[in-house]
C-alpha positions in Angstrom: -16.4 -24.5 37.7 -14.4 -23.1 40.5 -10.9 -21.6 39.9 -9.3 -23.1 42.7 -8.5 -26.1 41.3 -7.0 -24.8 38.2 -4.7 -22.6 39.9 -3.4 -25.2 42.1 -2.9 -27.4 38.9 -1.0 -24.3 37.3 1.1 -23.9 40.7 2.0 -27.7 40.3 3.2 -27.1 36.7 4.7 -24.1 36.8 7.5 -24.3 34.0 5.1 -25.2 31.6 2.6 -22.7 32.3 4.8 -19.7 32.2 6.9 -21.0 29.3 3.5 -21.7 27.6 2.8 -17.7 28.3 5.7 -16.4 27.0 5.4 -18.3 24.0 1.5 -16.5 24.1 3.6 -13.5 24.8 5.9 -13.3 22.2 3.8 -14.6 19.4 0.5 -11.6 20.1 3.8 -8.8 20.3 5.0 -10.1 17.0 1.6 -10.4 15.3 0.2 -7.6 16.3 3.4 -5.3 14.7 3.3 -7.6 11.9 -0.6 -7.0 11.2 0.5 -3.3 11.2 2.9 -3.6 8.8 0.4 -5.2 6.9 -1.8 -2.8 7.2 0.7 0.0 5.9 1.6 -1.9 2.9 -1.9 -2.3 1.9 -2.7 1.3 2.0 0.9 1.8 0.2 -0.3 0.3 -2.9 -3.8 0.9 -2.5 -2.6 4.4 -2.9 -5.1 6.7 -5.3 -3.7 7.7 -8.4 -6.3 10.6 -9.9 -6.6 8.7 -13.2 -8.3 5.9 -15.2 -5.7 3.2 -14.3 -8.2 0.5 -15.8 -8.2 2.0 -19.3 -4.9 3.1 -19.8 -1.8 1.6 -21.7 2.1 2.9 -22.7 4.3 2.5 -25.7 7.7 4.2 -25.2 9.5 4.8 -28.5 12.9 6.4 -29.4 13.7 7.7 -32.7 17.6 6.3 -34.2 16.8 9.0 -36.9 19.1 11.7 -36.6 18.3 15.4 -37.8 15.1 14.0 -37.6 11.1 16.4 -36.9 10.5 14.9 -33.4 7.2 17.3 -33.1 5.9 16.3 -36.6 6.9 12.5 -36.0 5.0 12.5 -32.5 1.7 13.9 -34.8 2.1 11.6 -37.7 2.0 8.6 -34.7 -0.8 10.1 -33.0 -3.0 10.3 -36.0 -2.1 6.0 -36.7 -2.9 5.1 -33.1 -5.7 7.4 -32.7 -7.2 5.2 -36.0 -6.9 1.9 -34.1 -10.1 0.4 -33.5 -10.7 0.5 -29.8 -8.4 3.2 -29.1 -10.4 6.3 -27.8 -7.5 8.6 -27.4 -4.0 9.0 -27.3 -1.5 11.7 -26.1 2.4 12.1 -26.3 4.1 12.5 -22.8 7.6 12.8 -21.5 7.8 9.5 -20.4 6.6 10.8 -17.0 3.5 9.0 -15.1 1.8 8.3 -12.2 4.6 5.4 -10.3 6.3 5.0 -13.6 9.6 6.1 -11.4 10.4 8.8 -14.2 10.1 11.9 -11.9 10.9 15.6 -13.1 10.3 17.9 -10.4 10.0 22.2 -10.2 10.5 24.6 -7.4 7.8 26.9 -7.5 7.0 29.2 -5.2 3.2 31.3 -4.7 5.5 34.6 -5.1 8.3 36.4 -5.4 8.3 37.7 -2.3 8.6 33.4 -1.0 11.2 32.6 -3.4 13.1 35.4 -1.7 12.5 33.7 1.5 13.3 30.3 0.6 16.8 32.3 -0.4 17.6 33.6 2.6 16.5 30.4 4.3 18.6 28.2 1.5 15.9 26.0 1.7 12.0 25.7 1.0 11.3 24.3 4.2 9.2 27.5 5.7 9.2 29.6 2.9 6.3 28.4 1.3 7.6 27.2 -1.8 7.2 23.1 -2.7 8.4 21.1 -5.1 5.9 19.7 -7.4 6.2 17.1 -10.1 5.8 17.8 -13.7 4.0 16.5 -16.5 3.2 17.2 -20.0 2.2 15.9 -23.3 0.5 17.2 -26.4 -3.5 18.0 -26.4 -5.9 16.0 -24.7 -4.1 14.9 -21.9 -6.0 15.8 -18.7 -8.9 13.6 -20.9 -7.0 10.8 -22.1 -5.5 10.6 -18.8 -9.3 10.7 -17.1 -7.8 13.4 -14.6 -11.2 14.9 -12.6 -11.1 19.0 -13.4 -12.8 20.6 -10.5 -11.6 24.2 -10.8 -11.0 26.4 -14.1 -10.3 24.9 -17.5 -8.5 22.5 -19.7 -5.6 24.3 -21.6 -6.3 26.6 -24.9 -4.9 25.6 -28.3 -2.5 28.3 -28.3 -1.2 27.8 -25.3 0.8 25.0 -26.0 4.8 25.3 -26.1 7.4 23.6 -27.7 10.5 25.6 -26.4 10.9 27.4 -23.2 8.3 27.5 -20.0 4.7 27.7 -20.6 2.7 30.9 -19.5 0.2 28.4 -17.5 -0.3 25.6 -15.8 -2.9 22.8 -14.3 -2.0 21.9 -11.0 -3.6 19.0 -8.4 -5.6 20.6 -5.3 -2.8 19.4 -2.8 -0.6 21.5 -4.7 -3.2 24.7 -4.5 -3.7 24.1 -0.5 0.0 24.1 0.1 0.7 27.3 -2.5 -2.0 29.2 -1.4 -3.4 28.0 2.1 -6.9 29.4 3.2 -7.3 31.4 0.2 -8.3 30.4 -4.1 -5.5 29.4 -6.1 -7.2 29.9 -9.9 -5.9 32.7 -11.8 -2.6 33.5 -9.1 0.3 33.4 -10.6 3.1 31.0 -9.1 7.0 32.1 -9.4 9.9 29.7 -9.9 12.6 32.6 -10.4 12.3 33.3 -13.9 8.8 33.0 -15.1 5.8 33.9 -13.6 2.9 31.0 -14.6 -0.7 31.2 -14.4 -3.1 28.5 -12.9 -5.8 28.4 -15.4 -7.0 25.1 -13.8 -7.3 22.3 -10.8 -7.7 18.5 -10.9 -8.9 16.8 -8.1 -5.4 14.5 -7.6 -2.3 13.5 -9.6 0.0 10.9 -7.8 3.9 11.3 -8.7 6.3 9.4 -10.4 7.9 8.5 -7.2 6.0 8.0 -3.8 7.6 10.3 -0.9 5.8 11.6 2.3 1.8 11.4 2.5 2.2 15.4 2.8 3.6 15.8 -0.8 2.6 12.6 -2.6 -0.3 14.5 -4.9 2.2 18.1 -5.3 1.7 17.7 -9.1 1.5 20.4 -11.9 0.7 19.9 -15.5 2.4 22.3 -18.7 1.2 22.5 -21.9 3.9 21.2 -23.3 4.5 18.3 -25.9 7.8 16.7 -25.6 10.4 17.6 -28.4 12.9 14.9 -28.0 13.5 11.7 -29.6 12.1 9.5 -26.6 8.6 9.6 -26.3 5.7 7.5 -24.0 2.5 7.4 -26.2 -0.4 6.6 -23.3 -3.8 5.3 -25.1 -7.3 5.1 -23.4 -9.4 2.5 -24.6 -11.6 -0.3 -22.9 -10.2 -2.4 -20.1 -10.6 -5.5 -22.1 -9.1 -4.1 -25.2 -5.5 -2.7 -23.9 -3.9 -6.1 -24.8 -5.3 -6.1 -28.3 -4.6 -2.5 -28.6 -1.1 -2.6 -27.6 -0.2 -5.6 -30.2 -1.8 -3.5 -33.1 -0.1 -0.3 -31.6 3.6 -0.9 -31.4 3.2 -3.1 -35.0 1.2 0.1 -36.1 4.1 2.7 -34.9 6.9 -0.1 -36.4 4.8 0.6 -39.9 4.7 4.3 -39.9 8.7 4.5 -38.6 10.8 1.8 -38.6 13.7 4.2 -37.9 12.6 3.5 -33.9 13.0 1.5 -31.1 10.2 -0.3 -28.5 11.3 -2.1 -25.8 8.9 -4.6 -25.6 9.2 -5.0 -21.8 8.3 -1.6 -21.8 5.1 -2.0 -23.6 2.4 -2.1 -20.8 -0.9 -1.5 -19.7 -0.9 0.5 -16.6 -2.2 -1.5 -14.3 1.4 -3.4 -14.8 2.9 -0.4 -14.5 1.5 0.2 -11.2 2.0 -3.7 -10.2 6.0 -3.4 -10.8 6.2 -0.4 -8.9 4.8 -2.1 -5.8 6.4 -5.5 -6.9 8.7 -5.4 -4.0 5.3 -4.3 -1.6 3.5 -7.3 -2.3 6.0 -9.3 -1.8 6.9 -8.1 1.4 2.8 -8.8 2.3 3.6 -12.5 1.1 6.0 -12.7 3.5 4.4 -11.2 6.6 1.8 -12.8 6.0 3.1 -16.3 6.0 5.4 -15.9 8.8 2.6 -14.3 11.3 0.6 -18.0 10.4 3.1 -19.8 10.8 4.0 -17.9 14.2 0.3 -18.4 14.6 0.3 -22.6 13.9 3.6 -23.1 16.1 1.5 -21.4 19.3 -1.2 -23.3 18.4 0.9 -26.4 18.2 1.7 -25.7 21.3 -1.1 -25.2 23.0 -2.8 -28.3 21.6 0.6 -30.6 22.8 0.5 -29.2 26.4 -3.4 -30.3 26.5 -2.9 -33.5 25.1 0.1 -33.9 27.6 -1.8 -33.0 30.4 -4.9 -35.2 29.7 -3.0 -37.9 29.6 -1.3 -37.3 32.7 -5.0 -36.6 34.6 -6.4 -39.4 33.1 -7.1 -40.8 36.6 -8.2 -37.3 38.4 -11.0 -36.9 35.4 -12.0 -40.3 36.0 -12.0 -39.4 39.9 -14.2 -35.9 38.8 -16.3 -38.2 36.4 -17.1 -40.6 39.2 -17.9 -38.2 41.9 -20.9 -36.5 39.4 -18.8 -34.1 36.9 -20.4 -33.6 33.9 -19.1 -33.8 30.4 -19.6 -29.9 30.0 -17.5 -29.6 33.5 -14.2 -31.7 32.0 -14.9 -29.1 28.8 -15.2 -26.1 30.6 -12.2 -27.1 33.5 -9.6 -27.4 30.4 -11.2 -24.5 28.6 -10.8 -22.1 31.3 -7.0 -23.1 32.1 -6.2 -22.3 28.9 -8.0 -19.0 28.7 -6.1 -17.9 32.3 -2.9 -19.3 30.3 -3.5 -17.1 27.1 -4.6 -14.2 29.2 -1.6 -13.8 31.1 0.9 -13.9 27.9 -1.6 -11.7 26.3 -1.1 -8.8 28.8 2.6 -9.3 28.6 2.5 -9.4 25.3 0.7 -6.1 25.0 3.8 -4.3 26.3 6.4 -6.5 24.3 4.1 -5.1 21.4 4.3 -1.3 22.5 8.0 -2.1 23.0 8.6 -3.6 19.9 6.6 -1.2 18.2 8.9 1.7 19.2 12.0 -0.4 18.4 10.3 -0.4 14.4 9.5 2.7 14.8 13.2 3.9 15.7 15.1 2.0 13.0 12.4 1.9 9.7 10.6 4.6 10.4 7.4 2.5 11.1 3.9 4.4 12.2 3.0 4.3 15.6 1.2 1.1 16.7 -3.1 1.7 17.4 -4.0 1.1 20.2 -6.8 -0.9 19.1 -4.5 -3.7 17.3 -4.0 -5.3 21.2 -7.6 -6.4 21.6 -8.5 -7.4 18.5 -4.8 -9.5 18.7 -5.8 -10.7 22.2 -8.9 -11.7 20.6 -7.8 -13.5 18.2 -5.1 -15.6 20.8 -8.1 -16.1 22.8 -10.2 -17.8 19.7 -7.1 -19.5 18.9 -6.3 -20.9 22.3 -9.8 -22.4 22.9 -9.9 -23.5 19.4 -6.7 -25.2 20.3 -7.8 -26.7 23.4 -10.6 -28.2 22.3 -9.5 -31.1 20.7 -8.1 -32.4 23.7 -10.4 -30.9 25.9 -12.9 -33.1 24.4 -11.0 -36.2 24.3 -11.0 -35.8 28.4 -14.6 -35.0 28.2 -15.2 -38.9 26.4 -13.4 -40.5 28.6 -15.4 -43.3 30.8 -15.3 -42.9 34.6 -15.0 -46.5 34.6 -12.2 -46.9 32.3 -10.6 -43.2 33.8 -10.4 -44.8 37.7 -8.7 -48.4 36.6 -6.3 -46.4 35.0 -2.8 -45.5 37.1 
């Protein structure tokens, strides 16, 4: 099929052509930035948390009792959920966890010597301190929460605290590269300007509370350190298919021992709720990308497939013509196929530099990641497969028609 007939029929329909390719244009700059965001959100709450998300579930109790034992209440509810069947352990934490939003952070710095920097400075930015996220609970907690140790040990019996700072502490391998780049960070001791605290240990990843920057997202330290207040999170590990169960029989079991408490029963969750209301407002945010670059999508190909349909039914008479003079089925297909693709081709290379454009404008005002380059063909691919797919519903419908029928026709 020669190309000089189809760019004569273009020249004699210019408007529609061009407005035809900027609608091309507009919809692969929009999808492809909208595919990106996608993208981001996905690996958002795809993020890795470092523990056994699957088998975990949360009670949160608070004691109305006043001049009350916290410390010997927390053991006596241990002990009754640890004797649920099902449960295979259960720890006492300070209601901080993984995306649970309930953040307590610590400047620490690798030495003294930093801390003094970070001083002079009035920031940490450059002085080699960070600020990590904190957890605790009572014994057991690195296993209950199925955290991978890949350095040192778990904490010692006796060196658990109830008052003041711990002497030691567990901290993520993020948290040892940034500390103590290029060099081992088991058995230093890290400063925060009153207390010097030994590393005795190094998990392979602990998200925080809160999501910030990729660069600081797994900064986490554990202490040995039970909580002592009245407010409590009880986590308990048991089978994936037995956290509902478990949490029914738990909070009725913790009601029994002390009724002198409350449970908000919103609050009682496996994790894997707790991590789906976190990133409640991220999924819903994919919903709606995701629906708008379709439709975006259907609308073009609306388009397309209207401006066939109009334009075989205003060459009824030339296919005829072309079907009389020899012209195969497979020549009406291809003629109508290859319009479109030179149509779609043109708004796609426009559109790559709307995208680019559009990306930067994203990238100025939400602080959206740069663009790959390798979204624009696989989005020009995809216009492409949806053009012809478009097209060939018409395209076919010129194909059928008799030469007979196609010349009587004015």
């Amino acid at each position: 099929m020669q190309l000089k007939p189809i760019l004569a029929s273009l020249r004699h329909h210019k408007l529609t052509a061009t407005l035809l390719m900027l609608q091309v244009a507009v919809t692969c700059a929009i999808v492809c930035n909208v595919v990106h965001m996608i993208a981001n959100r996905v690996e958002r709450i795809s993020v890795f948390t470092g523990i056994a998300e699957s088998e975990l579930s949360v009670i949160p109790s608070r004691s109305i009792e006043k001049g009350g034992n916290p410390q010997a209440q927390h053991v006596v509810d241990l002990a009754a959920l640890r004797a649920i069947p099902g449960v295979r352990s259960a720890v006492a934490v300070s209601y901080s966890l993984p995306l649970n939003q309930n953040e307590s952070s610590h400047g620490t710095c690798p030495d003294k010597q930093a801390l003094d920097r970070a001083m002079q400075l009035n920031s940490i930015k450059g002085s080699g301190c960070v600020e990590p996220s904190v957890y605790d609970g009572s014994p057991g907690l690195i296993g209950t929460l199925g955290l991978h140790l890949v350095e040192g040990r778990d904490f010692l019996p006796d060196e658990y605290v109830t008052k003041g700072k711990p002497a030691v502490a567990i901290i993520t391998r993020a948290l040892a590269q940034h500390l103590y780049p290029g060099r081992p960070a088991l058995g230093q001791s890290m400063y925060d300007g009153d207390n010097f605290i030994r590393v005795v240990g190094i998990v392979d990843a602990l998200l925080r509370p809160n999501l910030r920057t990729l660069g600081v997202d797994y900064d986490s330290m554990i202490f040995p350190q039970p909580p002592d207040g009245e407010g409590v999170l009880y986590v308990l590990r048991s089978a994936p298919q037995d956290r509902q169960r478990v949490l029914e029989v738990a909070a009725a079991r913790l009601v029994k021992v002390n009724p002198n408490r409350i449970i908000n029963p919103k609050r009682v969750q496996t994790y894997s709720e707790v991590r789906a209301q976190y990133f409640q407002r991220d999924t819903t945010m994919i919903g709606l990308l995701i629906a708008s670059a379709l439709g975006l999508l259907f609308v073009t190909a609306l388009g397309i497939t209207g401006l066939a349909n109009f334009w075989v039914q205003t060459r009824t008479r030339s296919i005829g013509i072309r079907r009389a003079i020899g012209a195969t089925h497979g020549d009406i297909l291809r003629y109508f196929q290859t319009e479109n693709f030179l149509i779609v081709t043109g708004g796609v290379a426009l559109g790559m530099l709307l995208a680019f454009v559009l990306n930067v404008v994203l990238m100025t005002h939400y602080e959206l990641p740069q663009l790959p380059w390798y979204y624009l063909p696989i989005g020009a691919l995809a216009l492409w497969v949806l053009g012809q797919l478009a097209v060939l519903g018409p395209a076919l419908r010129a194909a059928a028609v008799p030469p007979v029928v196609a010349t009587r026709s004015v």
